[in-house]
C-alpha positions as CSV (number, residue, x, y, z in Angstrom):
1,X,-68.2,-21.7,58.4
2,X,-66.8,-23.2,61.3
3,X,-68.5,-20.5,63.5
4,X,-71.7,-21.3,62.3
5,X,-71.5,-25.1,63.5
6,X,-70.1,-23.7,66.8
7,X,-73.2,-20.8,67.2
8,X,-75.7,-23.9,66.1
9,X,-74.0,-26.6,68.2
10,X,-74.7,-24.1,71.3
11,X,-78.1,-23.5,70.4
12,X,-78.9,-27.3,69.9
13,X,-77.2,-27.7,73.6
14,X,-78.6,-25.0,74.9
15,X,-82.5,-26.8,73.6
16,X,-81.9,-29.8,74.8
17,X,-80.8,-28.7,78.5
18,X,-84.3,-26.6,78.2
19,X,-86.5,-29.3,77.2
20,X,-84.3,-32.0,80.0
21,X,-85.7,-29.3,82.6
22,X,-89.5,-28.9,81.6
23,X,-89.4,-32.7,81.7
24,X,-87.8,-32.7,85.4
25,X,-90.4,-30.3,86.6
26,X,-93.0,-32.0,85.1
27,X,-92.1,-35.8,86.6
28,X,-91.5,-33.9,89.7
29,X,-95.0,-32.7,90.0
30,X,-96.9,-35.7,88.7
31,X,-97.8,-37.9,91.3
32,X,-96.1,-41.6,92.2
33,X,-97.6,-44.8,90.6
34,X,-98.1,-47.7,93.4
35,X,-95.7,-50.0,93.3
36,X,-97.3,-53.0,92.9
37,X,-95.1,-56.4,94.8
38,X,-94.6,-58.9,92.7
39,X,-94.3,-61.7,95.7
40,X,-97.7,-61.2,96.4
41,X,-99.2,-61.8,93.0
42,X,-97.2,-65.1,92.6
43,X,-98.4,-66.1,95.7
44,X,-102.1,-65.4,94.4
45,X,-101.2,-67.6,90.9
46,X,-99.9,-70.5,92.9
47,X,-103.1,-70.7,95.2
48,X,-105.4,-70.5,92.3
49,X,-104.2,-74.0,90.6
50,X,-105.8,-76.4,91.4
51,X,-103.8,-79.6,91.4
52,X,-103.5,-81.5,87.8
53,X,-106.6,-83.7,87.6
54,X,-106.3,-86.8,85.9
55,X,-108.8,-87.5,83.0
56,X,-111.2,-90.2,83.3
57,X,-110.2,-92.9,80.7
58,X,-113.0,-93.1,78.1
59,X,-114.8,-96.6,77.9
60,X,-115.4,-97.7,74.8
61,X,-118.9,-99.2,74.6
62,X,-119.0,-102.8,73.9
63,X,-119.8,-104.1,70.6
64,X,-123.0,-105.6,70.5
65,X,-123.4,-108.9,67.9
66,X,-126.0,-108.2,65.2
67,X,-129.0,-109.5,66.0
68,X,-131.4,-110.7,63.3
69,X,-135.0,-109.3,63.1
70,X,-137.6,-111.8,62.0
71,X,-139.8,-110.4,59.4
72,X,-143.4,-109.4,60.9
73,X,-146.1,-111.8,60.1
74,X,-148.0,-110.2,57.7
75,X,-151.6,-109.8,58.4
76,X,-153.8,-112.0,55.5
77,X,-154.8,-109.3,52.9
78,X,-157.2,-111.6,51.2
79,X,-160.5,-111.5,52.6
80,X,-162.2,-115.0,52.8
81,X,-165.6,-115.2,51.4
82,X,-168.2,-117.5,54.2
């Protein structure tokens, strides 16, 4: 029993070194991201804000006093006979 763990404990070793080497070759080959600073973004950010406006204070519009609307003079319905 205990050479079986030992035969599949090499194997499983032996696997994992393989697959650690395809993966070497394969960063080795692939090609460099650019590094992108991140001094000069911040930079960017800070120029873009504008300065923190103030709001305009809202005016509330005066309350005007009722005013009372005289009823319209009717115009005379009744016709007047001459």
């Amino acid at each position: 029993m205990n050479k079986k763990k030992k035969n599949s404990n090499k194997k499983h070793r032996k696997n994992l070194a393989r697959l650690k080497a395809i993966k070497h070759a394969s960063l080795k080959k692939a090609k460099k991201k650019p590094i992108i600073k991140t001094d000069a973004v911040e930079k960017v950010v800070e120029k873009e804000k504008p300065a923190a406006k103030k709001t305009a204070a809202k005016k509330t519009a005066a309350k005007k006093t009722a005013t009372k609307k005289t009823a319209a003079k009717k115009a005379s319905t009744k016709k007047t006979k001459k």
